[in-house]
Backbone as a chain_set.jsonl record, in Angstrom:
{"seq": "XXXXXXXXXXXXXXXXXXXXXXXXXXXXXXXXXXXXXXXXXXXXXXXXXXXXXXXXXXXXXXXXXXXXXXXXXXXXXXXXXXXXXXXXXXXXXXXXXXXXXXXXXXXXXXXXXXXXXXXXXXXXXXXXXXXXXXXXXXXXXXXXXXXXXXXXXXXXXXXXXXXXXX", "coords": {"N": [[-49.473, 37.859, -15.881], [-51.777, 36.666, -17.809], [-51.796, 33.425, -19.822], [-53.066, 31.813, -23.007], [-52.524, 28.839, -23.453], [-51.9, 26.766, -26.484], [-52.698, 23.354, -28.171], [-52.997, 23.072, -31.191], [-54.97, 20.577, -33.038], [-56.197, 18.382, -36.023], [-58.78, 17.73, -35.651], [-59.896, 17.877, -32.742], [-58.415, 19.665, -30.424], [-56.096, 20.988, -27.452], [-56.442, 23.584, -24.894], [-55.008, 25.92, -22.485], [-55.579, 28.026, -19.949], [-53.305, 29.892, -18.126], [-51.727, 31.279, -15.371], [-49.047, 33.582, -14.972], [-47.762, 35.184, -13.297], [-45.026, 37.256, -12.43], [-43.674, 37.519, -9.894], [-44.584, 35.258, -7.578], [-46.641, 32.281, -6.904], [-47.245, 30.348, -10.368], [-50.325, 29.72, -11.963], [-52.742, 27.116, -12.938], [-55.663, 27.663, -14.523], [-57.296, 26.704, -16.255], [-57.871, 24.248, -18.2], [-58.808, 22.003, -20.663], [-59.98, 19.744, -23.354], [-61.371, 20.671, -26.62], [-63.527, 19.815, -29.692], [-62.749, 21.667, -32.625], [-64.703, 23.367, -33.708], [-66.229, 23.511, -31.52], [-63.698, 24.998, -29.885], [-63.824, 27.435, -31.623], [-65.64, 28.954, -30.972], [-65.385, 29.126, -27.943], [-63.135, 30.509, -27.738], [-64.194, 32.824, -28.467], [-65.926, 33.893, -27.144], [-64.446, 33.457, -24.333], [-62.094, 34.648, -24.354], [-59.746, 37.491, -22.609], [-59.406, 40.54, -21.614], [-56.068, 41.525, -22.292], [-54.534, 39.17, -22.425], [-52.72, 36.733, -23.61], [-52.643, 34.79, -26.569], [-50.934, 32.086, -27.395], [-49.838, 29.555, -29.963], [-49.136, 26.382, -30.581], [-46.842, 26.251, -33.072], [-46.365, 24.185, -36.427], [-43.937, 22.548, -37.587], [-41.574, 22.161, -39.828], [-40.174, 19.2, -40.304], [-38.833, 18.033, -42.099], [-39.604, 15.717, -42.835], [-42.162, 13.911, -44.984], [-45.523, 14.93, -44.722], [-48.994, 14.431, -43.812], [-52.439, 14.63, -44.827], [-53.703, 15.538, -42.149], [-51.55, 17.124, -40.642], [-51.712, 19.369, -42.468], [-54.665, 20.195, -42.134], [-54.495, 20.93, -39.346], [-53.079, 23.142, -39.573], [-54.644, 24.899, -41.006], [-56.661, 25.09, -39.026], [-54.945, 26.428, -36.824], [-54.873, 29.053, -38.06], [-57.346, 29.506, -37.977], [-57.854, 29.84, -35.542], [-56.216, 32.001, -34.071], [-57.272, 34.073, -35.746], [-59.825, 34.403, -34.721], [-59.275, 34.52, -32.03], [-58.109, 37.83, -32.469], [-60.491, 38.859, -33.871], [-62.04, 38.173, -31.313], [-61.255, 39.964, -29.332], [-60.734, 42.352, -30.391], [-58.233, 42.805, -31.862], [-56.107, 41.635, -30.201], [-53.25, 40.388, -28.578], [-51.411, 37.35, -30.26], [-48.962, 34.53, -30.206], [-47.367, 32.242, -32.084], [-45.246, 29.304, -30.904], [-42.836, 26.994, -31.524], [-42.293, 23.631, -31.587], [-39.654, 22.611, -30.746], [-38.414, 24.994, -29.292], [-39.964, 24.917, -27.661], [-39.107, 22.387, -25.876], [-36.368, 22.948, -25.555], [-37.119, 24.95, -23.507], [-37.98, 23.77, -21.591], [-36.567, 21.455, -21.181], [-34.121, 21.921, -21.757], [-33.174, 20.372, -24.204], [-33.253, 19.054, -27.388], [-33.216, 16.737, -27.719], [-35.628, 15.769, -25.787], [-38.632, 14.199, -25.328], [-41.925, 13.554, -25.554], [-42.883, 12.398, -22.631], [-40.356, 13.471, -21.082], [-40.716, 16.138, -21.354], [-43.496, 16.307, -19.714], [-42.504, 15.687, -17.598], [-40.908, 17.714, -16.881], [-42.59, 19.792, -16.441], [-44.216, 18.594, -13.998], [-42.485, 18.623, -11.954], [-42.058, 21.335, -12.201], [-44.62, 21.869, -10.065], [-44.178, 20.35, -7.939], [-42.75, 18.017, -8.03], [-43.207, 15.46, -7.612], [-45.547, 13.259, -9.138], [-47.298, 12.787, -6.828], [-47.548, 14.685, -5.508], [-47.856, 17.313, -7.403], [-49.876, 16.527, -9.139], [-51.885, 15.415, -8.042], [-54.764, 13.359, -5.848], [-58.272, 12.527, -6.621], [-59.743, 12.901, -3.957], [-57.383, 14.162, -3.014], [-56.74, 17.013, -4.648], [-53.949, 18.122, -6.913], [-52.207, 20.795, -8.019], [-52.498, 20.098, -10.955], [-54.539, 18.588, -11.457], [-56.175, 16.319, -13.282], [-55.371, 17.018, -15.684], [-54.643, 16.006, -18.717], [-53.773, 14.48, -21.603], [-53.367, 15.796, -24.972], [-53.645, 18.435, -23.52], [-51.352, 19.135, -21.849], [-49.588, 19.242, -23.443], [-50.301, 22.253, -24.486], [-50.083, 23.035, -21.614], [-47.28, 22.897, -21.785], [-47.131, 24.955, -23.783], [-47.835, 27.279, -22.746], [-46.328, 27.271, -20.34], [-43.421, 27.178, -21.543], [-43.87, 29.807, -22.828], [-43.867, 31.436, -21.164], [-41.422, 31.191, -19.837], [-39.628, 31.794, -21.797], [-39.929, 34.134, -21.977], [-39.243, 35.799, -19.647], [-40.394, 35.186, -17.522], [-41.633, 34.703, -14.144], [-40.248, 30.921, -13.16], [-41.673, 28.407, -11.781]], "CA": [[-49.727, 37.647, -17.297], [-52.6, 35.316, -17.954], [-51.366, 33.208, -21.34], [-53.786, 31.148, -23.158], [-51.476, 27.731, -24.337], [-53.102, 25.699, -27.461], [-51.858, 22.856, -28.907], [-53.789, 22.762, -32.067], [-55.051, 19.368, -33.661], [-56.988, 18.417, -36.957], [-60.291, 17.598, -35.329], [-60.1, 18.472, -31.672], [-57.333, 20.822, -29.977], [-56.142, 21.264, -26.37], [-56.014, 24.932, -24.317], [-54.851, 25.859, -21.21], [-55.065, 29.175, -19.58], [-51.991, 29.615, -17.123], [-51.37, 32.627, -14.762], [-47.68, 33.473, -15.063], [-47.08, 36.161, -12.479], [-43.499, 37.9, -12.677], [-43.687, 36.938, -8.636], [-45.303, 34.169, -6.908], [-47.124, 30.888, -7.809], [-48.102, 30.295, -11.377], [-51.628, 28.69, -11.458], [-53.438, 26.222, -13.995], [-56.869, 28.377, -13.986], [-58.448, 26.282, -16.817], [-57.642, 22.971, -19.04], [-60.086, 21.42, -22.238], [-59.912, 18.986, -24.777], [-62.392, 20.735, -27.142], [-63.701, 19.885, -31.064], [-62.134, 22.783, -32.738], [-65.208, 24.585, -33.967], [-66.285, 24.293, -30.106], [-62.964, 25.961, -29.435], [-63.481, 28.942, -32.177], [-67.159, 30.145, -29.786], [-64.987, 29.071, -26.293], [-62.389, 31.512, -27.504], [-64.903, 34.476, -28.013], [-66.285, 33.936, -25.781], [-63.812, 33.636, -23.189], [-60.855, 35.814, -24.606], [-59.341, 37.989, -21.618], [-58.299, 42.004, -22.477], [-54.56, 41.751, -21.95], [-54.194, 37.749, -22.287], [-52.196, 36.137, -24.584], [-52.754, 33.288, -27.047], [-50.317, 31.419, -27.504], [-50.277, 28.585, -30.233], [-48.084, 25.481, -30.675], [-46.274, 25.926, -34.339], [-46.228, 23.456, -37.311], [-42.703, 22.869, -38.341], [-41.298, 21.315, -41.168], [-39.118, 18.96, -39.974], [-38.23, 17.308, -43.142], [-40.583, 14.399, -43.587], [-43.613, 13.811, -45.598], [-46.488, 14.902, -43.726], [-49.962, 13.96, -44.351], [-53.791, 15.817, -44.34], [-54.295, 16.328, -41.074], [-51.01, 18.439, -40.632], [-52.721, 20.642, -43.393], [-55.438, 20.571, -41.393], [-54.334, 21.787, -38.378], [-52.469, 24.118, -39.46], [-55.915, 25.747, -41.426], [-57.285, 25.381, -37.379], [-54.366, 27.44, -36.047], [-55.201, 30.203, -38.149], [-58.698, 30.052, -37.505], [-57.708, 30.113, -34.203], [-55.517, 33.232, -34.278], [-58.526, 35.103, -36.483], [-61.006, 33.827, -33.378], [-58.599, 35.607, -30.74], [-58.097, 38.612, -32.545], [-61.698, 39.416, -33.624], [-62.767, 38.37, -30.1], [-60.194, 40.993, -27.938], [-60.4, 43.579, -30.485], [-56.184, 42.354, -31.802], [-55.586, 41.161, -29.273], [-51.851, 39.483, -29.442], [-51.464, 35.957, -29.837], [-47.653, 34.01, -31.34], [-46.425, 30.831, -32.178], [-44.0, 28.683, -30.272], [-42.575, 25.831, -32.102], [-42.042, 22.038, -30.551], [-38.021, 23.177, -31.082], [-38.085, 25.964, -28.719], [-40.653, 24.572, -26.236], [-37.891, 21.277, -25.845], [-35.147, 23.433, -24.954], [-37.143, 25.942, -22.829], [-38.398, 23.302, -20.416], [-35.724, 20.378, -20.916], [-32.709, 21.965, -22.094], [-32.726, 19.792, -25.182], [-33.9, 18.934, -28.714], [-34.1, 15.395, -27.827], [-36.514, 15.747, -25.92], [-39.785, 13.822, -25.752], [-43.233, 14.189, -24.604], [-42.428, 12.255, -21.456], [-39.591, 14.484, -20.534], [-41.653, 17.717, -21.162], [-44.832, 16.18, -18.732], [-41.656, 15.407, -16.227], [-40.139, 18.662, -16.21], [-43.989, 20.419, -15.82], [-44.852, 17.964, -12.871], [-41.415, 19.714, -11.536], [-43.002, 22.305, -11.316], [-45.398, 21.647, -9.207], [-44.067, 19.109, -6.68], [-41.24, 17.555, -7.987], [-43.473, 14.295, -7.761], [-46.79, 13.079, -9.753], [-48.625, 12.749, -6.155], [-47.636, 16.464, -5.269], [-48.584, 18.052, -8.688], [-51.657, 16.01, -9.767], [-52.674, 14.41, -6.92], [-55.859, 12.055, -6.107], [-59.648, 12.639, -6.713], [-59.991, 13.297, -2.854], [-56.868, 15.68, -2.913], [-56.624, 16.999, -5.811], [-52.844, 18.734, -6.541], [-52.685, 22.017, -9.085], [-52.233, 19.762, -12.257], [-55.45, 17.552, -11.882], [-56.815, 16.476, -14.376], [-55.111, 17.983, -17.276], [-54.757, 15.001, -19.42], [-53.538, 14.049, -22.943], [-52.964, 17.299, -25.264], [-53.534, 19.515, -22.503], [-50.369, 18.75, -21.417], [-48.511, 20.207, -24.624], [-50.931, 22.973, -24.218], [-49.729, 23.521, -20.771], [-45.94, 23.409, -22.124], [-46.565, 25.971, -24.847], [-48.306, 28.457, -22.205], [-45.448, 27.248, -19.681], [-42.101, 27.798, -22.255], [-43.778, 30.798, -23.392], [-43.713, 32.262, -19.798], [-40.035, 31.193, -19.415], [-38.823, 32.335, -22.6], [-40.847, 35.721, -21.829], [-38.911, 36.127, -18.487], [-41.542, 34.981, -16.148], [-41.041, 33.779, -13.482], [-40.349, 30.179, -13.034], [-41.829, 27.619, -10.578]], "C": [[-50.589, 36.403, -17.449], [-52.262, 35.041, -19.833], [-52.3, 32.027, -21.598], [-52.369, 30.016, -24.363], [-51.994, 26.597, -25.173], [-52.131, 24.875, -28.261], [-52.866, 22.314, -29.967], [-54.05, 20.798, -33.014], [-56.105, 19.087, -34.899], [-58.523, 18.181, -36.713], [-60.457, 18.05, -34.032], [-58.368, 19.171, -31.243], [-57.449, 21.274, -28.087], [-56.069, 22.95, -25.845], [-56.222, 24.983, -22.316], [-54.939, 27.297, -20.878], [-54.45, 29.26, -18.088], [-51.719, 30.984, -17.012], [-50.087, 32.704, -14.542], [-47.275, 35.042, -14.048], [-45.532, 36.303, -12.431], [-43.134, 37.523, -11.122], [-44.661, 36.053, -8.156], [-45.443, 33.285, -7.327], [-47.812, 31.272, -9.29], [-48.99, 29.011, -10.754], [-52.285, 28.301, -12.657], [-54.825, 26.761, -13.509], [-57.697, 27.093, -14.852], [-57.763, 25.004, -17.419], [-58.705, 22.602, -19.93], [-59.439, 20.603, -22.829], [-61.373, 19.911, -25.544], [-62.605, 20.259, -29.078], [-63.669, 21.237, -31.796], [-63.424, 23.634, -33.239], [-66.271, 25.101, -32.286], [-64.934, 24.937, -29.427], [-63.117, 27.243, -29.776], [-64.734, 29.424, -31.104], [-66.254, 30.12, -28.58], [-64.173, 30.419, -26.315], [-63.301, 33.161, -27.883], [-65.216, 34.795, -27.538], [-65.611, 33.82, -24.268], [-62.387, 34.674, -23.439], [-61.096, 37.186, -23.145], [-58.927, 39.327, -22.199], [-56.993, 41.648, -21.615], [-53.635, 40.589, -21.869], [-53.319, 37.347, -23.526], [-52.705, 35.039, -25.232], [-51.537, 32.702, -27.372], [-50.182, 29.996, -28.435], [-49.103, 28.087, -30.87], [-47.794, 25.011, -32.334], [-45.849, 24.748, -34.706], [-45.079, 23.775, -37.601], [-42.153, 22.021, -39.24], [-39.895, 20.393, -40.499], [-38.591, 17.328, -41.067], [-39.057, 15.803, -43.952], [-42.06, 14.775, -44.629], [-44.697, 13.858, -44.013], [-48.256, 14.871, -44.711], [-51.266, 14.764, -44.19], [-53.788, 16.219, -42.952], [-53.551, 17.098, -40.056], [-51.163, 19.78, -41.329], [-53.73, 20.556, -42.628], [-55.531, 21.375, -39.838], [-53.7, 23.002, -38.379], [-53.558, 25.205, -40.335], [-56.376, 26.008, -39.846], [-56.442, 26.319, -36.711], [-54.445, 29.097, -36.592], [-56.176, 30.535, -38.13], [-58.439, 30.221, -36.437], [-57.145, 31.567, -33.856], [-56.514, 34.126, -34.361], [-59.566, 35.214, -35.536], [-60.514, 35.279, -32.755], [-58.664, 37.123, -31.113], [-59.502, 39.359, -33.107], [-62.203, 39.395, -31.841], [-62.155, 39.599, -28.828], [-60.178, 42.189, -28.78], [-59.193, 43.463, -31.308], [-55.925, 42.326, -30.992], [-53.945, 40.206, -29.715], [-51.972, 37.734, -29.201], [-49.778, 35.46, -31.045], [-48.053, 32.589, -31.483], [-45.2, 30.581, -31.798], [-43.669, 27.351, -30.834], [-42.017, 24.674, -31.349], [-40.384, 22.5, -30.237], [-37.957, 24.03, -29.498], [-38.813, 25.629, -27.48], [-39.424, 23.771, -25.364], [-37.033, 21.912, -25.368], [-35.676, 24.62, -23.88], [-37.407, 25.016, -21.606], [-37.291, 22.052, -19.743], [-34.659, 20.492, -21.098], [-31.747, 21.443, -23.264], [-33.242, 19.091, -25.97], [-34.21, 17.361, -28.3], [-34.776, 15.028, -27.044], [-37.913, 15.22, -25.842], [-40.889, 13.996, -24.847], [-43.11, 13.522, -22.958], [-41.866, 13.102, -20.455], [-40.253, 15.8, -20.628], [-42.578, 17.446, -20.096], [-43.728, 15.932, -17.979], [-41.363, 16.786, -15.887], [-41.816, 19.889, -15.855], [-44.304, 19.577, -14.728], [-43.528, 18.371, -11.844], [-41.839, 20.575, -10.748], [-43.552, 22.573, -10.314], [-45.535, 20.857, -8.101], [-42.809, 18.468, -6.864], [-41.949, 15.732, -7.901], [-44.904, 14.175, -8.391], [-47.614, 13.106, -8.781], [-48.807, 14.097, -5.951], [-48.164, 17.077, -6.113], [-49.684, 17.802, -9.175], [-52.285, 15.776, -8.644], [-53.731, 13.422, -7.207], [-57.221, 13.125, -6.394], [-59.828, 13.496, -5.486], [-58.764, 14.56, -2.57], [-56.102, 15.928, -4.144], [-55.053, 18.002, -5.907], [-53.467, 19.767, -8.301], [-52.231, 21.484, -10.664], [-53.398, 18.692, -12.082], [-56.244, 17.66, -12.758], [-56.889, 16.899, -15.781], [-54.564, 16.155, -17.183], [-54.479, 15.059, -21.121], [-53.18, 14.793, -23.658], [-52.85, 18.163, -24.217], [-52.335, 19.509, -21.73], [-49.481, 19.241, -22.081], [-49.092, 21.536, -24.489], [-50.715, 23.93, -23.482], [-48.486, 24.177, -20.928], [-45.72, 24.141, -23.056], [-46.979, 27.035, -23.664], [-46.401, 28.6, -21.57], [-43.835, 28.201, -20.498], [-42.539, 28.764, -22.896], [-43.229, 31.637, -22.368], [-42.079, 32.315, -19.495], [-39.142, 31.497, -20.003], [-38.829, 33.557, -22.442], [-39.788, 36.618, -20.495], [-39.781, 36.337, -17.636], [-41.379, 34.288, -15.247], [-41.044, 31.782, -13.476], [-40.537, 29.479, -11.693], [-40.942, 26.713, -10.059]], "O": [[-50.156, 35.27, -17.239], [-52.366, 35.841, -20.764], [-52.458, 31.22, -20.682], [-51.717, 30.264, -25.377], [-52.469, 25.588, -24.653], [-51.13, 25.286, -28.848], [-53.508, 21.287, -29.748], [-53.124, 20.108, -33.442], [-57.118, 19.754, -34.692], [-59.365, 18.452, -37.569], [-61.391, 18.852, -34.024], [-57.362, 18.998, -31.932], [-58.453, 21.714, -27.526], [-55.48, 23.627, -26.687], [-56.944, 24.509, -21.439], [-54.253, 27.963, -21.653], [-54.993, 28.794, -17.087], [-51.521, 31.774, -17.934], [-49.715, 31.805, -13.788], [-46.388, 35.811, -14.419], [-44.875, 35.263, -12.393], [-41.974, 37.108, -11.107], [-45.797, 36.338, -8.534], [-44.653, 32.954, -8.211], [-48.643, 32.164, -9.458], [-48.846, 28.096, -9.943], [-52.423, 29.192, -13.495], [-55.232, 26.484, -12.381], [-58.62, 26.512, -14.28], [-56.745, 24.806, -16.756], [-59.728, 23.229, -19.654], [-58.213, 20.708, -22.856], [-62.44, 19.771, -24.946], [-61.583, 20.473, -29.73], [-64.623, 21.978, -31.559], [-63.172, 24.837, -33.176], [-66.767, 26.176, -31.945], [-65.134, 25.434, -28.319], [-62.847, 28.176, -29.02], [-64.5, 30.435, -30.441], [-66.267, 31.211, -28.01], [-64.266, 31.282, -25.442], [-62.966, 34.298, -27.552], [-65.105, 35.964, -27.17], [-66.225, 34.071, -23.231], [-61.863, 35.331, -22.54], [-62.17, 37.666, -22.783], [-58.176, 39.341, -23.174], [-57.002, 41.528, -20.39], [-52.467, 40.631, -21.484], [-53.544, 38.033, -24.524], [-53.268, 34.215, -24.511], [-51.056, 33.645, -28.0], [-50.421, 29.03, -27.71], [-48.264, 28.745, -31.484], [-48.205, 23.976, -32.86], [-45.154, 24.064, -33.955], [-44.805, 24.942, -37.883], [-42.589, 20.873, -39.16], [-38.801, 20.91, -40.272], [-38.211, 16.183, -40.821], [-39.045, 15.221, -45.036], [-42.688, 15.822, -44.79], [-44.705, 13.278, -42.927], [-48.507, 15.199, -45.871], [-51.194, 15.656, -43.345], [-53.891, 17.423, -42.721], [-54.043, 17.618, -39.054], [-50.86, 20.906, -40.934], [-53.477, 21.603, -42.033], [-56.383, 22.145, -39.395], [-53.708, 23.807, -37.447], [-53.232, 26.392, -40.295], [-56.434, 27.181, -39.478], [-57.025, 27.111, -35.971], [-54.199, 30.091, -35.909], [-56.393, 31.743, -38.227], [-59.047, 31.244, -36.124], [-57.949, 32.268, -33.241], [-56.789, 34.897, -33.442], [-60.238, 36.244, -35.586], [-60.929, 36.436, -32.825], [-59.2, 37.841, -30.269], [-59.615, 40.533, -32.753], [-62.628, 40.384, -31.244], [-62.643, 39.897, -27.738], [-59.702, 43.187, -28.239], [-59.033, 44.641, -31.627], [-55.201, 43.279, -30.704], [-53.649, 39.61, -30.751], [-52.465, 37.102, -28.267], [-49.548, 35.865, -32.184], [-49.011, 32.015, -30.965], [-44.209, 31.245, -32.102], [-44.462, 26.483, -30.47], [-41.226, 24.914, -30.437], [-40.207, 22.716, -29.038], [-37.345, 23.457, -28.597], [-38.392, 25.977, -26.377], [-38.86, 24.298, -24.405], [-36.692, 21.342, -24.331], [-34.781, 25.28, -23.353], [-37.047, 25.486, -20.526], [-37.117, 21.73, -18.567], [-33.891, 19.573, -20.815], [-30.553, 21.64, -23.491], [-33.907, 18.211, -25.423], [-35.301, 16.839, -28.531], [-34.93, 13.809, -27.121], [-38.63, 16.002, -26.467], [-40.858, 14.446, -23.702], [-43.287, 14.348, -22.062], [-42.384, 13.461, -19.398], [-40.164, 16.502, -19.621], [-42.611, 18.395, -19.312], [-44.351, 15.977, -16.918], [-41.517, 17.141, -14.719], [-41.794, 20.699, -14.928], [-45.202, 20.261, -14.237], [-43.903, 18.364, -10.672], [-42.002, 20.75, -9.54], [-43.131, 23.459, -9.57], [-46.547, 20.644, -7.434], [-41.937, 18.383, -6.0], [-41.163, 14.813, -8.133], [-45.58, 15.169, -8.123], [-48.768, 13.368, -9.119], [-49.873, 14.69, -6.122], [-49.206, 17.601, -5.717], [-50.46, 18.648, -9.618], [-53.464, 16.11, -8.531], [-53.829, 12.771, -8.248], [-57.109, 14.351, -6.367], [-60.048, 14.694, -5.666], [-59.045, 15.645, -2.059], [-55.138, 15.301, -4.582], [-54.918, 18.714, -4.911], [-54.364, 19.637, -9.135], [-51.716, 22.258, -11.471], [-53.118, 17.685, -12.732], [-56.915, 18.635, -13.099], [-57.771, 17.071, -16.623], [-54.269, 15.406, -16.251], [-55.173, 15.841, -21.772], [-52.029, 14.957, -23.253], [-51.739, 18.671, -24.065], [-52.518, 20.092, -20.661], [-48.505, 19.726, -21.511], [-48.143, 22.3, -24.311], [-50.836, 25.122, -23.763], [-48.236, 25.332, -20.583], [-44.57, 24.303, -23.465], [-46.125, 27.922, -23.697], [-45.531, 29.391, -21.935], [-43.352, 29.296, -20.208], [-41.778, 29.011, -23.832], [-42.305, 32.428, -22.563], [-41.541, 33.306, -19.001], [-38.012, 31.614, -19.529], [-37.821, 34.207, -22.717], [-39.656, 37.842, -20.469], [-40.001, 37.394, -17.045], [-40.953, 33.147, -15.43], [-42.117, 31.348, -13.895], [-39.872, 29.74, -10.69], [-41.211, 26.111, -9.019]]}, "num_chains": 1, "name": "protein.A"}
């Protein structure tokens, strides 16, 4: 199952596309930071027949929130409208911060730390194993900053999905 994992933002927006095989290694094929109206051409241009999108739900979690949570959340449905003109309807959901938190850490509290710990897990069980250096590079180099939530919406989609886990 190749799943495309976006964590939408009011001016630029991360995506990851992550191979989630039902057996074997999952693999980090791609990573971006892009400016979201260079995401809406990346995704027509790159949309997969049979891929998923995947995008990281706005949730109300009681506070005052300010423009540029209205704004991203106008970008996630351009985003959506992207995917499904570009595949034809192609499917694409929403996974909310809530459900990611307990798919990767077991628990609402949670924080972005502990989500980039339990994905470097994954992949080594230590930051040199999973990322590695320049000269050896490990299968998380280089993903950086959003792409990292990105990774953990593709990731806790795959594990909510019953895919295998690494």
């Amino acid at each position: 199952m190749v799943i495309y994992g976006l964590d939408p933002g009011p001016e630029q927006s991360a995506i990851v596309v992550y191979h989630a095989p039902r057996e074997g290694p999952a693999l980090v094929f791609k990573h971006q930071t892009l400016y979201n109206l260079e995401l809406l051409a990346w995704l027509q241009h790159h949309a997969v027949e049979d891929a998923l999108l995947v995008i990281e739900q706005i949730e109300n979690m009681g506070m005052v929130v300010g423009a540029s949570v209205f704004e991203t959340v106008f970008w996630s449905g351009r985003f959506a409208s992207r995917w499904e003109d570009a595949n034809g309807g192609a499917r694409w959901e929403r996974l909310s911060r809530r459900k990611i938190k307990l798919a990767l850490c077991g628990s609402m509290q949670a924080k972005d730390p502990n989500i980039r710990h339990a994905l470097l897990d994954r992949w080594g069980s230590s930051r040199e194993r999973a990322i590695g250096t320049k000269k050896v590079p490990g299968p998380l180099y280089g993903v950086v900053g959003h792409e990292w939530a990105a990774l953990a919406v593709a990731v806790a989609w795959a594990d909510l999905n019953g895919y295998r886990k690494e």
